[in-house]
Residue frames relative to the residue before (quaternion, step in Angstrom):
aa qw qx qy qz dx dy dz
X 1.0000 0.0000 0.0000 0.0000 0.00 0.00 0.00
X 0.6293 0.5906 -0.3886 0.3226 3.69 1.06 -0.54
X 0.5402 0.5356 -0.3344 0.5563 3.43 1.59 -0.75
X 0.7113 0.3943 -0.4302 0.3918 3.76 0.63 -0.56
X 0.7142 0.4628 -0.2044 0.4836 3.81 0.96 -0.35
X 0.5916 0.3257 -0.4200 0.6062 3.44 1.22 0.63
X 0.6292 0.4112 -0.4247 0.5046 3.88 1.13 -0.02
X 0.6152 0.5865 -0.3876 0.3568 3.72 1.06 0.09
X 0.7442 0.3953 -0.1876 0.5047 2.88 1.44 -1.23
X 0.3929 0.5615 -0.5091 0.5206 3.70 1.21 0.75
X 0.7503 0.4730 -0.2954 0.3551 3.42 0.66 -0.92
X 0.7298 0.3931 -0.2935 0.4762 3.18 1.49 -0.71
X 0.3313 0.5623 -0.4932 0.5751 3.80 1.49 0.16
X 0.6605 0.5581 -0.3607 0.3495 3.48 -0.11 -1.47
X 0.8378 0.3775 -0.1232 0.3746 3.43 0.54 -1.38
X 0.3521 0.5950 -0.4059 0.5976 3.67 2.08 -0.31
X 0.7082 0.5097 -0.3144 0.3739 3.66 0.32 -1.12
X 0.6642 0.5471 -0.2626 0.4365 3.79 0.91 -0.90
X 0.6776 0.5565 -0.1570 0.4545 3.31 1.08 -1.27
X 0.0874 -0.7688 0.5495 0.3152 3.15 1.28 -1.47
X 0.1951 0.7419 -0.5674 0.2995 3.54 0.48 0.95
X 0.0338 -0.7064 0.6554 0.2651 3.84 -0.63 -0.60
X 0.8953 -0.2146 0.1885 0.3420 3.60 -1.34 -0.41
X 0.4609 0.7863 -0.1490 0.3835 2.75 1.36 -2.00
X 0.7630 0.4817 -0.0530 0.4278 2.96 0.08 -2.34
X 0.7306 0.4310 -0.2760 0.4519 3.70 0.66 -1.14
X 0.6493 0.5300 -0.3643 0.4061 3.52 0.93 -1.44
X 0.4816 0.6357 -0.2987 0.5241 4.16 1.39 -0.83
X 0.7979 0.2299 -0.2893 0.4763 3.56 -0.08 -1.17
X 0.7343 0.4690 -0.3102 0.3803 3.97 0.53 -1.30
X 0.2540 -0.5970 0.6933 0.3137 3.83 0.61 -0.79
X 0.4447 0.5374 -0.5822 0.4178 4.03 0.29 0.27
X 0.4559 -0.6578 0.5652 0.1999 3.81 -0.94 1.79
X 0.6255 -0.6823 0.3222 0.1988 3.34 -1.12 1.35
X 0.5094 0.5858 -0.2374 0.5840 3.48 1.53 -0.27
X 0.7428 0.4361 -0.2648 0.4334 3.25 0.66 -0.59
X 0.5909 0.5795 -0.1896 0.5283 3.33 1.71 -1.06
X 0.7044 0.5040 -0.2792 0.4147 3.53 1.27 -0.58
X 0.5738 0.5977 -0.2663 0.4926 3.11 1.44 -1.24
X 0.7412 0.5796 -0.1622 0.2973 3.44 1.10 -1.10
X 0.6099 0.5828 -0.1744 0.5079 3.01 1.88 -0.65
X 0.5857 0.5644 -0.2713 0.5146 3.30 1.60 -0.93
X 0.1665 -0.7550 0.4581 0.4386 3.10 1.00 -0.86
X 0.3209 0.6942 -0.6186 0.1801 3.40 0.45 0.80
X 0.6794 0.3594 -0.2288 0.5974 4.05 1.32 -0.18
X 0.1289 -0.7290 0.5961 0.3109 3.76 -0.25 0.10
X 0.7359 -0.4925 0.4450 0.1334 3.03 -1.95 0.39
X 0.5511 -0.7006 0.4342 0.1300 3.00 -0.64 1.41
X 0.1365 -0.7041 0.4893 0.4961 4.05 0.25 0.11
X 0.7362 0.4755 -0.3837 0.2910 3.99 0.41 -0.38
X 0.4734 0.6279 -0.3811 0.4861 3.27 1.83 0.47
X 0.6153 0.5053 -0.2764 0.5382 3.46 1.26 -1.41
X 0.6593 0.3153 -0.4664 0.4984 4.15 0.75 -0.28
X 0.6444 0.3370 -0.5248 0.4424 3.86 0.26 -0.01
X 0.4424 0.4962 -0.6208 0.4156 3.82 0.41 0.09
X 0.6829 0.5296 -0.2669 0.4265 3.13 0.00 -1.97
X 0.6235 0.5697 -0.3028 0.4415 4.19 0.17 -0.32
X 0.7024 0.5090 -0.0438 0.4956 2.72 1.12 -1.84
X 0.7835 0.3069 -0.1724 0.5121 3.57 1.07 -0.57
X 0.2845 -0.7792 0.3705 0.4179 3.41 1.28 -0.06
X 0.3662 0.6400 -0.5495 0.3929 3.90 0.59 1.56
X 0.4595 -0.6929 0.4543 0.3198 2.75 -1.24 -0.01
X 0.5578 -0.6029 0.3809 0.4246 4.04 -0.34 1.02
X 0.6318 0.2749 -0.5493 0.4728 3.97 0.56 0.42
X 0.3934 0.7250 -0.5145 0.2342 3.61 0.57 0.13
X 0.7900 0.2891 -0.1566 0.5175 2.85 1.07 -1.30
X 0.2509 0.7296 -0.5378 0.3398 3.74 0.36 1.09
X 0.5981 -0.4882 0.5727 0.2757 3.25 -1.30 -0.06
X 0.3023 -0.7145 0.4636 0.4280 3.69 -0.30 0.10
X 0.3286 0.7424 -0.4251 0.4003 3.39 1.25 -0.61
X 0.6666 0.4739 -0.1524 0.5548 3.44 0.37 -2.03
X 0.8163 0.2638 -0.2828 0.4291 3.55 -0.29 -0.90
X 0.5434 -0.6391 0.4326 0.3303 3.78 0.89 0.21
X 0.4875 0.6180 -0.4035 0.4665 3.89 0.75 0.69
């Protein structure tokens, strides 16, 4: 699972990067506590799936965006 929560939280970095958002911006739209959002990015916490749909909201994607393709079967 640790490989699946450091390939999520690339996807959801990946997708901060597109948007140009930063943390800030996410902790604001998601209500997800900034510690948690940090831990989550490191992957040192995995993602919550009902966190990864306020990201996705928050970024204007859609919560399989930020999968793995693995995960999404591609």
């Amino acid at each position: 699972m640790e490989q699946l929560d450091k390939l999520v939280a690339d996807g959801v970095r990946r997708a901060l990067a597109e948007t140009g958002l930063d943390v800030k911006d996410l902790v604001r739209g998601t209500s997800i506590p900034p510690s948690v959002l940090r831990q989550q990015l490191a992957a040192e916490t995995p993602f919550l799936l009902s966190d990864l749909v306020r990201i996705a909201a928050a970024l204007g994607r859609r919560t399989i965006d930020l999968l793995p393709d693995l995960v999404r079967g591609q």
